[in-house]
C-alpha positions in Angstrom: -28.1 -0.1 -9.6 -29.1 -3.8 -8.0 -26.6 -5.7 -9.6 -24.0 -3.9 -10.6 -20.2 -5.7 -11.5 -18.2 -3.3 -9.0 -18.5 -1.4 -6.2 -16.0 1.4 -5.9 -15.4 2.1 -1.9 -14.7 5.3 -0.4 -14.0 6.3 3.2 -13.6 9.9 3.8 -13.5 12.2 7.2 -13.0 16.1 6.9 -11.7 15.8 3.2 -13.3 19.1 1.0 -9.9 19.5 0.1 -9.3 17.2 -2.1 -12.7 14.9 -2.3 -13.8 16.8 -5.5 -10.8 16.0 -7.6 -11.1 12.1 -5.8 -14.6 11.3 -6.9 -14.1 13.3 -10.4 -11.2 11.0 -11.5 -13.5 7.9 -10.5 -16.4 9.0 -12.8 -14.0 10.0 -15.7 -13.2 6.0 -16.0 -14.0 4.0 -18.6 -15.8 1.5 -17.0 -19.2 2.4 -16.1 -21.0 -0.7 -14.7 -20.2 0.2 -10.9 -21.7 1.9 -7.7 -19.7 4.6 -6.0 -20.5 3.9 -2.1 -18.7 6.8 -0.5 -18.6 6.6 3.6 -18.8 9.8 5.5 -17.0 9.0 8.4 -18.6 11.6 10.7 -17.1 14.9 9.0 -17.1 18.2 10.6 -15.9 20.1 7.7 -18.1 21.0 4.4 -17.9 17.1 3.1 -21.4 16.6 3.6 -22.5 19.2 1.2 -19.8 17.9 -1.4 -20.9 14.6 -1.4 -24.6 15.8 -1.7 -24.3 17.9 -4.8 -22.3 14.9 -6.2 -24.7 12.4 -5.5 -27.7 14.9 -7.5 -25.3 14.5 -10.0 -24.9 11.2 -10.8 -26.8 8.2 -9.9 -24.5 5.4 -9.4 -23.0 7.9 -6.0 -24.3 6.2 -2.6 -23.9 8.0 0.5 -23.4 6.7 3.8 -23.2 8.8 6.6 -21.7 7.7 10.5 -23.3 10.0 12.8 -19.7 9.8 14.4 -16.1 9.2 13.7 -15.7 5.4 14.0 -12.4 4.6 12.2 -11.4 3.7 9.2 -11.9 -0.3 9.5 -15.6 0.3 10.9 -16.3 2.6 7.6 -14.9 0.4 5.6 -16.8 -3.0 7.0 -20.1 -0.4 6.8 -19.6 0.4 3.0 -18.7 -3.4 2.7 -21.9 -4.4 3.9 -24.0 -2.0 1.8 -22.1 -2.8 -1.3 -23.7 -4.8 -4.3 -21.1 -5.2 -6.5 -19.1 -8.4 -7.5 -15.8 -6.8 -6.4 -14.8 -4.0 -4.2 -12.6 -1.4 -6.3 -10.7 1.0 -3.1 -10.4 4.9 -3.5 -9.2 7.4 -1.5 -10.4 10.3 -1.0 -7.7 12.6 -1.3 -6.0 10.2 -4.3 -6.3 10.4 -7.8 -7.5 7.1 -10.1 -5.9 7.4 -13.5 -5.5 5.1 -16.7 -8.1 2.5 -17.1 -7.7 1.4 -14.0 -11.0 -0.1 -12.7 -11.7 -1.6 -16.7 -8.4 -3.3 -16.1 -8.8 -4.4 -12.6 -12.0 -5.8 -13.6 -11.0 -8.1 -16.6 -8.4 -9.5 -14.9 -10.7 -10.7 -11.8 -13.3 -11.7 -14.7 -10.5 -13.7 -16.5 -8.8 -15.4 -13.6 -10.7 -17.1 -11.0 -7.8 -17.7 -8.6 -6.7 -13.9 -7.8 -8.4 -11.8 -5.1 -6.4 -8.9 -5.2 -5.4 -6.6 -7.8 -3.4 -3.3 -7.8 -1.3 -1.5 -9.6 1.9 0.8 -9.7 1.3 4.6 -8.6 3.3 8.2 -8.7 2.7 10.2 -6.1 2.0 14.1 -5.8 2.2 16.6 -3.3 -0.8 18.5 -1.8 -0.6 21.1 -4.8 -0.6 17.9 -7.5 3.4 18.4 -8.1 5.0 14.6 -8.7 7.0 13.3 -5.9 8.1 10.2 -7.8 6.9 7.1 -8.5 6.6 3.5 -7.1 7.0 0.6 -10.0 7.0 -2.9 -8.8 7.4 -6.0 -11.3 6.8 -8.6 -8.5 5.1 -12.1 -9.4 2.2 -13.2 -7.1 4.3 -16.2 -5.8 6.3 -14.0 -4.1 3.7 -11.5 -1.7 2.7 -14.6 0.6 6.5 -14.3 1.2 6.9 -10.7 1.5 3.8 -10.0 3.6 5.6 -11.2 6.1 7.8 -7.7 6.0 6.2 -5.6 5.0 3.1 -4.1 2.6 4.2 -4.4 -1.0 1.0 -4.5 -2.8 1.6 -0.9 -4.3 -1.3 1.3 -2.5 -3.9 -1.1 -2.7 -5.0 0.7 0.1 -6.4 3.5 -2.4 -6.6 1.4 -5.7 -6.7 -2.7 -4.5 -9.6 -4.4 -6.0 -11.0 -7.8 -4.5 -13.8 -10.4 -4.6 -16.7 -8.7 -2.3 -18.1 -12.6 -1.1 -14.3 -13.2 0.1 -13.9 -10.2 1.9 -17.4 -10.5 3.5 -16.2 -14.3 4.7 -12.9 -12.9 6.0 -15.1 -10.8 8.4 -13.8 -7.6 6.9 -11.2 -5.5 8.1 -9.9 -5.4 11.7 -11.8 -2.6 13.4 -9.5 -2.7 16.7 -7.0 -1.2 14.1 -7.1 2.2 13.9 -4.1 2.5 11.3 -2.7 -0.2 9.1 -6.0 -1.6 8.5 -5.1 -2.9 4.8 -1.6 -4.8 5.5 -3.6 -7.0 7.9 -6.0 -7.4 5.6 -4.3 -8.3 2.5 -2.0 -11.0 5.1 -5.5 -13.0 5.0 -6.8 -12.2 2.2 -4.0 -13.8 0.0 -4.7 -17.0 2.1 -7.5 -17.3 -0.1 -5.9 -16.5 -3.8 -3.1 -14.8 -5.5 -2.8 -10.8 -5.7 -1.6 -9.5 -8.7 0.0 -5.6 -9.4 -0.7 -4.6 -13.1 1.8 -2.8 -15.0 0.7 0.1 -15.4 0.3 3.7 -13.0 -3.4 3.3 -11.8 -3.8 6.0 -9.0 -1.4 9.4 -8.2 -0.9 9.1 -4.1 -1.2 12.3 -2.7 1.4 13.3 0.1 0.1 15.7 3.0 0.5 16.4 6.7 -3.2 14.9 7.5 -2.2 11.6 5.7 -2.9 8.5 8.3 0.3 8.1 8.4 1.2 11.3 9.5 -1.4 11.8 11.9 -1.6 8.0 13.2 2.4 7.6 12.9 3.2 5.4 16.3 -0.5 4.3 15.9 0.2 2.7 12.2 3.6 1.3 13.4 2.8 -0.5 15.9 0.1 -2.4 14.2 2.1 -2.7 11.2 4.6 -4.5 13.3 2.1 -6.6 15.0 0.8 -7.8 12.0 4.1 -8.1 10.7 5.5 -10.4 13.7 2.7 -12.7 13.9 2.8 -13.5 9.9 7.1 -13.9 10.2 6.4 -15.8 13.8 3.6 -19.0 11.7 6.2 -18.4 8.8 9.4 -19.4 11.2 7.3 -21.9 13.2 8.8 -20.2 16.2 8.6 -17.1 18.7 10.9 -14.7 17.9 12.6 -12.5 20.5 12.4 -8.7 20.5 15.5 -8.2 19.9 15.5 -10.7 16.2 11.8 -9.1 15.4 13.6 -5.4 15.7 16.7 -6.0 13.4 14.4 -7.8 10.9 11.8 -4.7 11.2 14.7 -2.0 11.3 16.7 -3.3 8.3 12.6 -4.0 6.1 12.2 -0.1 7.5 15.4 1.6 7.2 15.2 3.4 10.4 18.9 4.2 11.0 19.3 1.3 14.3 22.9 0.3 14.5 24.0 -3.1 15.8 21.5 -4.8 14.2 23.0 -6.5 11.2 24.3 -9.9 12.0 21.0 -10.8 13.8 18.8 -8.8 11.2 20.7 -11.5 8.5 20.3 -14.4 10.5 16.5 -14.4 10.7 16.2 -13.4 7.1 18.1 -16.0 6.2 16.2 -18.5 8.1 13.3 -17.1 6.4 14.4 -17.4 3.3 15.9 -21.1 3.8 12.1 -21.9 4.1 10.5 -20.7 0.7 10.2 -23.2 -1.3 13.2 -25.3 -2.9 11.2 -26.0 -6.2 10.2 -22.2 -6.9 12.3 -22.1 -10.1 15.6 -20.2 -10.3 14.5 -16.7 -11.4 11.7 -16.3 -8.2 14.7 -17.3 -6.1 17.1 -14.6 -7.3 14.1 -12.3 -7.4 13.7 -12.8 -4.1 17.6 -12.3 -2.9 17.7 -9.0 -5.0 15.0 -7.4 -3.2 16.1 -8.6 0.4 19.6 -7.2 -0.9 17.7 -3.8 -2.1 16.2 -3.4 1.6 19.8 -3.6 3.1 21.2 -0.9 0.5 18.1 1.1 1.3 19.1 0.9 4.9 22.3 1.8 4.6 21.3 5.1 3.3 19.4 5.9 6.4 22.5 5.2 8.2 25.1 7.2 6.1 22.1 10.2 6.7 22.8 9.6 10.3 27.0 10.0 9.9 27.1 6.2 11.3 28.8 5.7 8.3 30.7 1.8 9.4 27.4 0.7 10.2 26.2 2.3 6.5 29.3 -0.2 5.2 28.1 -3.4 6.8 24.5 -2.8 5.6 25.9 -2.1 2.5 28.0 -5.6 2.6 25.4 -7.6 3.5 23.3 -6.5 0.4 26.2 -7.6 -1.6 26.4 -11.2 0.0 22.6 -11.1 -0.7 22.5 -10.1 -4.7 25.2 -8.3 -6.4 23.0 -5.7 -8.0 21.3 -4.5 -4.5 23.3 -1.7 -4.3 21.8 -0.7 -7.6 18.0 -0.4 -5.5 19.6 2.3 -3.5 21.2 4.2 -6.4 18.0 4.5 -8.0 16.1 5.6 -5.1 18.9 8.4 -4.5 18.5 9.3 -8.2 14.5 9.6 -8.1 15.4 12.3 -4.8 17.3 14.2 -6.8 15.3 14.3 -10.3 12.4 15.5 -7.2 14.6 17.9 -5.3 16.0 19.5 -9.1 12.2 19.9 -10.2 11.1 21.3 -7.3 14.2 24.1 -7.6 13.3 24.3 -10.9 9.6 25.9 -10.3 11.1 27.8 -7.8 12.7 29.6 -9.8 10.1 30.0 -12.6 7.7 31.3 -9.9 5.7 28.5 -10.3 3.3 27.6 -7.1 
């Protein structure tokens, strides 16, 4: 296919667990008018042979294989270069594309010149396909520019992020120094360029496994997350930030239990949040407040797991001087555990695996 509209990209290293079920739900998609460029990123295991009988099957399947394990940035920037589509439609290879995802991805980048990203919301499964619960996100585009600068909320666009190929290619591509947390910095200059957009709608099923990235990358993925993370808040500010204002602003974003971090944790956020802009109309604004306030509640339930339950209390005020309805983030994330935790009790005890 010379010219076809997408190019769906897949990077994939010892998967035969799950690679079958990956590239199955790609080819059951509606839309048709794509390549499937699927980088072998120097597997040991039987991928090979699985991506050989699927490529006699179908046509539009291009392998690529590394002779050697070069990362996941390299792969990607390989199958970026080989690709001939308009746009670049993600997939990984242990994840599950649902819904019309790729048609819908697709129109929307047809119909609206300006956006460069697109995702969508996901559920997530465990590594027998059992739902872990879900990830829903109602965000306007005017806000990521402000919350890349935290964290990654562009909803797994990791596995299911669609962008302009020619964009990508004049970003120079992922960073291949980063082993881990190769999208986040990504996406922090890729919406330099144009808005990114999250459809709303479940577009992929994230599976959850021990030989996830970022499970077996865990310190690697953090510490480039943060580094990606601090330089974006640091051109944000217009100033260096010390370690100690970059870790309460990181441990409150990632709800990793730190105590004594509050008062400077709320000082830089709401320096940062003095500086978006004064015309963005009332609703972004309050938007805005309610999900700071949600990521204090959130963080005072790592807190209270940790019996450092005054410290739970402040995190908990602050989200209150931040939005009145933050608390509510936290209540519904305890409440998703438990609908999780009763289903999984549930199967026990009908003997289901």
């Amino acid at each position: 296919m010379p010219h076809p509209k997408l190019t769906v990209l897949t990077v994939v290293r010892d998967g035969e667990r799950y690679l079958d079920e990956a590239i199955r739900s790609i080819l059951a998609q509606d839309f048709t008018d794509y390549e499937y460029v699927i980088v072998d990123d120097g597997s040991t295991d039987g991928t090979p042979q699985i991506l050989q009988l699927w490529a006699d099957r179908d046509p539009r399947i291009v392998i690529e294989r590394l002779p050697s394990k070069g990362g996941m940035a390299r792969a990607l920037n390989h199958g970026l270069a080989q690709a001939h589509g308009e746009y670049i439609g993600r997939q990984d290879a242990d994840d599950i594309c649902v819904g019309p995802r790729l048609r819908r991805q697709v129109e929307l980048l047809d119909r609206e010149p300006d956006v460069v990203l697109v995702s969508a919301n996901y559920t997530m499964i465990d590594h027998r396909g059992r739902w872990e619960g879900k990830r829903i996100v109602e965000n306007p585009s005017a806000l990521f520019p402000y919350l890349l600068n935290f964290c990654n909320p562009l909803l797994s666009a990791g596995g299911q992020g669609m962008f302009r190929r020619d964009v990508a290619r004049e970003l120079g591509g992922f960073r291949e120094d980063f082993e881990a947390s190769v999208d986040y910095e990504f996406w922090t200059r890729l919406v330099q360029r144009g808005r990114a957009v999250i459809l709303p709608f479940v577009g992929l099923k994230v599976r959850l496994h021990g030989r996830q990235t970022s499970v077996t990358l865990r310190d690697v993925q953090r510490r480039n997350y943060h580094a990606t993370s601090r330089r974006m808040l640091t051109a944000y500010l217009g100033r260096a930030l010390s370690d100690d204002e970059f870790g309460a602003v990181i441990s409150i974003w990632e709800h990793d239990g730190q105590t004594g971090v509050a008062a400077i944790g709320n000082r830089v956020l709401r320096e940062a949040y003095a500086r978006f802009p004064a015309r963005a109309d009332s609703a972004l604004r309050r938007r805005l407040r309610w999900i700071t306030a949600g990521q204090w509640a959130l963080s005072s339930i790592a807190l209270a797991r940790m019996y450092a339950f005054a410290e739970a209390a402040r995190h908990l005020g602050y989200s209150l001087t931040w939005h009145p309805a933050g608390p509510s983030v936290a209540a519904a994330f305890v409440a998703e555990r438990l609908l999780v935790r009763s289903r999984r009790a549930i199967n026990s005890a009908l003997g289901c695996p």
